[in-house]
C-alpha positions as a printed NumPy array, in Angstrom:
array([[ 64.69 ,  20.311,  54.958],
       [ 64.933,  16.891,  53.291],
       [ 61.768,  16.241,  55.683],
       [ 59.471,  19.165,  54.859],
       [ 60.186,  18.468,  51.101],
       [ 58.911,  14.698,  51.42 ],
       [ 55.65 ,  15.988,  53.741],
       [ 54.869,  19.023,  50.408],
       [ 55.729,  16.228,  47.411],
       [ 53.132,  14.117,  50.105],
       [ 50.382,  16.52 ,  50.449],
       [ 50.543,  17.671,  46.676],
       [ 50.181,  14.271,  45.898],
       [ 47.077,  14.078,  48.367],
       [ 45.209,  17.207,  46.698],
       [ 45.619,  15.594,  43.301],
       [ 44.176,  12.293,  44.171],
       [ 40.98 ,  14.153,  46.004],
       [ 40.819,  16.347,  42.959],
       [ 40.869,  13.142,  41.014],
       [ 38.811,  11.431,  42.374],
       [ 36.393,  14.288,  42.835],
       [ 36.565,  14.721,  39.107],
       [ 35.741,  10.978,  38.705],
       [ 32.46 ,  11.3  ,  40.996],
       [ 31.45 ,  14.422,  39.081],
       [ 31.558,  12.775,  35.59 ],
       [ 29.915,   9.744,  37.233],
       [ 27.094,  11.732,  38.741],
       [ 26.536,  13.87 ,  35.174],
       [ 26.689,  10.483,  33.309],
       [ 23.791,   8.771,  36.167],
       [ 21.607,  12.142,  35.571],
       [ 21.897,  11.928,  31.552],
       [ 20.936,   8.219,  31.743],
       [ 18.027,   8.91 ,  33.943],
       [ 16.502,  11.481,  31.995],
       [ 16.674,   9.415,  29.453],
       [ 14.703,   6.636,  30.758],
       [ 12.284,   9.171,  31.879],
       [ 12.072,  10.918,  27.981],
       [ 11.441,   7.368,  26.702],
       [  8.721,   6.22 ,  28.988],
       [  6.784,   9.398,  30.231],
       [  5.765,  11.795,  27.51 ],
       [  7.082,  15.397,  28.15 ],
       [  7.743,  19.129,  26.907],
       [  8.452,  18.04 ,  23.264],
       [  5.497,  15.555,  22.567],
       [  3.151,  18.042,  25.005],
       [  4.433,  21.014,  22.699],
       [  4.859,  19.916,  19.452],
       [  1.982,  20.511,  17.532],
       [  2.041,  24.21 ,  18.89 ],
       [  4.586,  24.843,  16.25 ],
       [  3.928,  26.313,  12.656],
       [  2.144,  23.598,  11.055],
       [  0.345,  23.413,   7.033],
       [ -1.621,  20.988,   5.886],
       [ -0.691,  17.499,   4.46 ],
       [ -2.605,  15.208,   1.827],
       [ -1.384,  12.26 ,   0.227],
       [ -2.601,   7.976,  -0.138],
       [ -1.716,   5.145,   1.357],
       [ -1.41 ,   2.092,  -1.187],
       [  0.024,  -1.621,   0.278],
       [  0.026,  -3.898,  -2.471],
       [ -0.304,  -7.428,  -1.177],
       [  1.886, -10.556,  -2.039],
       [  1.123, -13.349,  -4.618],
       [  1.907, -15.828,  -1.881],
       [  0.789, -16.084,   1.329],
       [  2.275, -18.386,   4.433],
       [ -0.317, -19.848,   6.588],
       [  0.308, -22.803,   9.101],
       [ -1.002, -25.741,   6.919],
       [  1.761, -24.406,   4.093],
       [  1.702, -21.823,   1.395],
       [ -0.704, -20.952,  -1.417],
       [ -1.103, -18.262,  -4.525],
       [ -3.61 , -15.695,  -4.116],
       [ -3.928, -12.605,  -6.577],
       [ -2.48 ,  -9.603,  -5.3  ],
       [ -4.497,  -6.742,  -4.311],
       [ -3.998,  -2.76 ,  -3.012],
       [ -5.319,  -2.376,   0.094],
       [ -6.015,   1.446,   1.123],
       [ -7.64 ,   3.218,   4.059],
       [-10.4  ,   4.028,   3.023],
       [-13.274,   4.69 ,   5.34 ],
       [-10.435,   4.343,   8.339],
       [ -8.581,   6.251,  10.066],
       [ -4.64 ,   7.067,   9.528],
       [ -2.621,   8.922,  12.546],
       [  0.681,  10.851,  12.529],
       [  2.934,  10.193,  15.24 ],
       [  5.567,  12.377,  16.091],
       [  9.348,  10.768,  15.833],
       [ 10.927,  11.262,  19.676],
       [ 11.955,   8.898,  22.027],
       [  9.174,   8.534,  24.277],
       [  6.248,   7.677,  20.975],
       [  9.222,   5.208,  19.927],
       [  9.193,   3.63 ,  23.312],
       [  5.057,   3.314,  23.46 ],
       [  5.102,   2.36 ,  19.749],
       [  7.632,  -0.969,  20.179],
       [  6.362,  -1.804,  24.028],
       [  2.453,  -0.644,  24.082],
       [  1.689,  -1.667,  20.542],
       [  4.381,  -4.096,  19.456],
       [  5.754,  -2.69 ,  16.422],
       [  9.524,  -3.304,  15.732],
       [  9.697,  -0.333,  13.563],
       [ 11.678,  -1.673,  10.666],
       [ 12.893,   1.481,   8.642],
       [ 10.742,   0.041,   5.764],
       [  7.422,  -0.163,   7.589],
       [  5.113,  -3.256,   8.65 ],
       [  2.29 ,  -4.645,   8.064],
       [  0.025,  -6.022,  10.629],
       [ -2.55 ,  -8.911,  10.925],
       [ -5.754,  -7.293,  12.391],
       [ -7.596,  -8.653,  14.965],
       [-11.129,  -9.78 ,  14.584],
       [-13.874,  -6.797,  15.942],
       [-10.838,  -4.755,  16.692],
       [-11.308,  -1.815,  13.841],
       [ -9.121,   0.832,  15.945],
       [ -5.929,   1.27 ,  17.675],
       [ -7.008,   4.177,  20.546],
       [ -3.636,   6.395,  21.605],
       [ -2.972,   5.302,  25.124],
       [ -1.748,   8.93 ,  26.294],
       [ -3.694,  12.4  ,  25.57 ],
       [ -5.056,  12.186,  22.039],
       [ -3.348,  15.558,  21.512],
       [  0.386,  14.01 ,  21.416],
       [ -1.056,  12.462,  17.55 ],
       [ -3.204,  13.751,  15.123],
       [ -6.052,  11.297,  13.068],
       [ -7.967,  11.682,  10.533],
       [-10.174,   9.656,   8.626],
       [ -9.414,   8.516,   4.938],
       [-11.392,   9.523,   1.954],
       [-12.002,   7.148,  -1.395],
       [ -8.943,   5.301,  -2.602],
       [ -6.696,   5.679,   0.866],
       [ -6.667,   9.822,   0.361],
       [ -5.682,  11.641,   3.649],
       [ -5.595,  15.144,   4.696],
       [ -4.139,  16.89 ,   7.555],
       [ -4.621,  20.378,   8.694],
       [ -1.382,  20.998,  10.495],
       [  1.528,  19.177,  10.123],
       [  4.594,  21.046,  11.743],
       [  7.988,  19.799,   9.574],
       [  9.705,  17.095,  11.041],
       [ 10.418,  12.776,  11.866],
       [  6.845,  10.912,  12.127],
       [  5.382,   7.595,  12.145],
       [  2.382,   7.159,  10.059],
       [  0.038,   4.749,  10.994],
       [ -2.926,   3.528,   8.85 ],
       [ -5.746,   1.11 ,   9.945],
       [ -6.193,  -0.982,   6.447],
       [ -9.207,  -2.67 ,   4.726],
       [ -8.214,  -6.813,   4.82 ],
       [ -7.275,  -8.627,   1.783],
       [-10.505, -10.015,   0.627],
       [ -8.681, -13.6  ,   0.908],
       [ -8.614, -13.175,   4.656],
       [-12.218, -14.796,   5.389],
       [-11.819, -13.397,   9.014],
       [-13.845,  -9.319,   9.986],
       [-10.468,  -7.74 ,  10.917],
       [ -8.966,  -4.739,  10.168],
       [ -5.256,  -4.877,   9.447],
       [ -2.195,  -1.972,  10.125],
       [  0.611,  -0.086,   9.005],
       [  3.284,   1.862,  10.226],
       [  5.92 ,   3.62 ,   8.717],
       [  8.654,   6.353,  10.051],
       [  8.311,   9.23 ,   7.579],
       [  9.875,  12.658,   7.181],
       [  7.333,  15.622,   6.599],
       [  9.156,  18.852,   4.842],
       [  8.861,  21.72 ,   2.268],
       [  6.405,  23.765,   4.707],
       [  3.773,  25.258,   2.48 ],
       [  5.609,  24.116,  -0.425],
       [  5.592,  20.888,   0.607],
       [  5.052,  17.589,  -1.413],
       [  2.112,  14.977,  -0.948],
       [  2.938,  11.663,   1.243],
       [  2.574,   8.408,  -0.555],
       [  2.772,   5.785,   1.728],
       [  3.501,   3.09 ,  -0.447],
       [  4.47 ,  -0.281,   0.661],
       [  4.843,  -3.671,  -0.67 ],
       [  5.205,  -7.065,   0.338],
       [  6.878, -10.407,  -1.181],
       [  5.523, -13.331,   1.398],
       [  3.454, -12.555,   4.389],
       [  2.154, -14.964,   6.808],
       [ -1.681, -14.463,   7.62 ],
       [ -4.099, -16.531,   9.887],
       [ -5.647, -19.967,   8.042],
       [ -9.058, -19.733,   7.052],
       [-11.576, -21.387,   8.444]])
């Protein structure tokens, strides 16, 4: 009796070690799957980027002003320059939608770092436009009117990046074309407010003149 008690404490014993372990393989296997499909949302674009302008979308206006700094760093040393507001105008400005895959093409295709506060970036010479590397329809661009004025037809609500090709500083002696980005949140519908994009800068390091 003593015996058969030992062999049913044994193979109780047995059944919850394989149900254990079983449960341990399961969890593993749903956390492998979660982490895969999240390297696949962040580097192939999917459903929600492919869908997302389908939604209920009204239109959105607003400016883009970035007011530049009185000094400016450049590799001989430093020097005071008068600060101006550079716009769009004449440019285009793009609206990116906020998900993990336009995040992953924004820091690794074009290099941002996407500080919460936005960026400003140098332009490079001839370079007057920064294409969309995927399908065009994933963004939307338009092109801005006098004084940095923009105007979307369809905005659905929601997270964005808004990026702006600007007009140089008329210190930088170089033809470029500078940019900004900055995450924004788009709400109120029809009711919905204009988007300033205003942004300004204390010390910024620019290319020497030549």
């Amino acid at each position: 009796m003593w015996k058969r008690g030992r062999c049913l404490a044994g193979l109780v014993a047995s059944l919850l070690m394989t149900s254990s372990l079983g449960g341990c393989l399961t969890l593993a296997a749903i956390q492998r799957a979660n982490e895969e499909r999240e390297v696949s949302q962040r580097l192939h674009a999917g459903a929600v980027e492919q869908s997302w302008f389908e939604r209920e979308g009204f239109p959105l206006s607003g400016n883009v002003e970035v007011k530049t700094p009185r000094t400016i760093s450049t590799p001989s040393g430093s020097r005071q320059v008068e600060p101006e507001m550079l716009t769009c105008e004449g440019l285009s400005a793009r609206i990116i939608p906020d998900t993990p895959h336009h995040r992953w093409v924004l820091e690794h295709r074009f290099g941002f770092a996407l500080e919460p506060g936005g960026e400003w970036r140098s332009g490079v010479p001839g370079l007057h436009r920064w294409a969309w590397p995927e399908s065009p329809a994933y963004v939307q661009d338009v092109e801005c009117g006098s004084g940095g004025v923009f105007s979307f037809p369809k905005i659905p609500d929601g997270r964005y990046f808004f990026m702006a090709d600007l007009n140089s500083p008329s210190y930088d002696s170089a033809s470029r074309v500078d940019f900004v980005l900055k995450p924004v949140v788009v709400s109120g519908g029809r009711q919905r407010p204009q988007l300033i994009v205003a942004m300004e800068y204390g010390v910024v390091s620019r290319p020497s003149q030549k």
